[in-house]
C-alpha positions in Angstrom: 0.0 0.0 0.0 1.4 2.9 -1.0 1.1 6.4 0.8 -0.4 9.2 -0.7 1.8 12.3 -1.1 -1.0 14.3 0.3 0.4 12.6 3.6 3.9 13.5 3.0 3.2 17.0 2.5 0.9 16.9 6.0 3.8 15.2 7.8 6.5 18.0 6.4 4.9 20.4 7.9 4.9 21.0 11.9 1.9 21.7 13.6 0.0 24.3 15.2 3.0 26.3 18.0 0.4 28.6 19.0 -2.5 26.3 20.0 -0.5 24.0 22.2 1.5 26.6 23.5 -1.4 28.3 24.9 -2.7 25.3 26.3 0.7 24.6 28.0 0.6 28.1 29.1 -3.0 27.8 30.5 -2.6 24.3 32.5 0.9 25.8 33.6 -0.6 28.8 34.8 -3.6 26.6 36.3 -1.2 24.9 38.3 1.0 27.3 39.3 -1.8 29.8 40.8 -2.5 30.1 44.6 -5.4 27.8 43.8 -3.8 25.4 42.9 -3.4 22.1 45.5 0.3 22.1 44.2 0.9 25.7 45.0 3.2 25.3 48.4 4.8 21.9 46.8 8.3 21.2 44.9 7.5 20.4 41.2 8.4 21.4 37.8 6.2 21.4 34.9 7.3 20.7 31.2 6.0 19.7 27.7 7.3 16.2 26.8 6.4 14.4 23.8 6.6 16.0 20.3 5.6 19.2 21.4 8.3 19.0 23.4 10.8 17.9 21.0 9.8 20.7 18.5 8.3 17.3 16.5 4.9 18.0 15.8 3.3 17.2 12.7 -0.1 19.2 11.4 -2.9 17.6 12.6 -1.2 14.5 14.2 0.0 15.2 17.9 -1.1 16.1 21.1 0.3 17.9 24.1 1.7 16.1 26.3 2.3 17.7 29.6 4.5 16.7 33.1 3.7 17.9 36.4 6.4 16.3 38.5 6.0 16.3 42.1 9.7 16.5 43.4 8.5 15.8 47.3 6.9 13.1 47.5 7.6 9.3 46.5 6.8 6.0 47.5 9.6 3.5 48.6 10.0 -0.1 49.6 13.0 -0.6 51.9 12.5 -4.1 52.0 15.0 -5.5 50.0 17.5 -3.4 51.3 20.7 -4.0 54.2 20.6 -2.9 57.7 23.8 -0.2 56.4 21.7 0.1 53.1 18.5 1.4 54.5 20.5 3.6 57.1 22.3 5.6 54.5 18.9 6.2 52.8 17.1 7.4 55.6 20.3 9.7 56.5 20.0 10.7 52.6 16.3 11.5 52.7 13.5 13.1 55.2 10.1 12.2 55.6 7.5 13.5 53.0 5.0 15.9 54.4 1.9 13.8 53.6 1.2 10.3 52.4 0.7 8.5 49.7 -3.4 8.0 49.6 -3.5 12.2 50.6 -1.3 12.6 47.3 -3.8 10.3 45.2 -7.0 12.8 46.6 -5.1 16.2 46.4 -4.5 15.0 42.4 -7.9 14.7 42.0 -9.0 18.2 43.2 -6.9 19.9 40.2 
């Protein structure tokens, strides 16, 4: 089956830099405000994805966006040595809030 050159000429040419960033500026913005359940936490936020990559193709991509939460995480120690799981605990403190709080507050947004 052969492509049509119609398609070619679709994929040549990237897609819309305006629309997706002004809805990476608007969810950006949504999370960043005082409103925002994430306000007071440590995350970044950045485009991944083709958008991202400057990749885009007319018509063919989405916006992919990241919120990563840089304060939180969810370990298991079990596996670890007595020394082992002493030098992480001396490396890293106690989050704030747990897990199942994290899972409701990323539902608010």
């Amino acid at each position: 089956m052969a492509i049509p050159e119609s398609q070619f000429d679709t994929w040549s040419h990237q897609g819309s830099i305006t629309g997706s960033s002004t809805t990476y500026n608007a969810i950006r913005d949504t999370l960043n405000s005082t409103d925002s359940p994430y306000y007071a936490k440590d995350f970044d936020i950045f485009l991944q994805g083709s958008y991202g990559n400057d990749t885009n193709i007319y018509s063919e991509s989405d916006v992919d966006i990241v919120i990563q939460l840089k304060s939180t995480f969810l370990q298991d120690l079990t596996k670890l040595s007595e020394p082992q799981r002493l030098l992480f605990n001396s490396s890293f403190s106690e989050a704030s809030y747990g897990y199942h709080e994290f899972k409701r507050m990323c539902w608010r947004i």
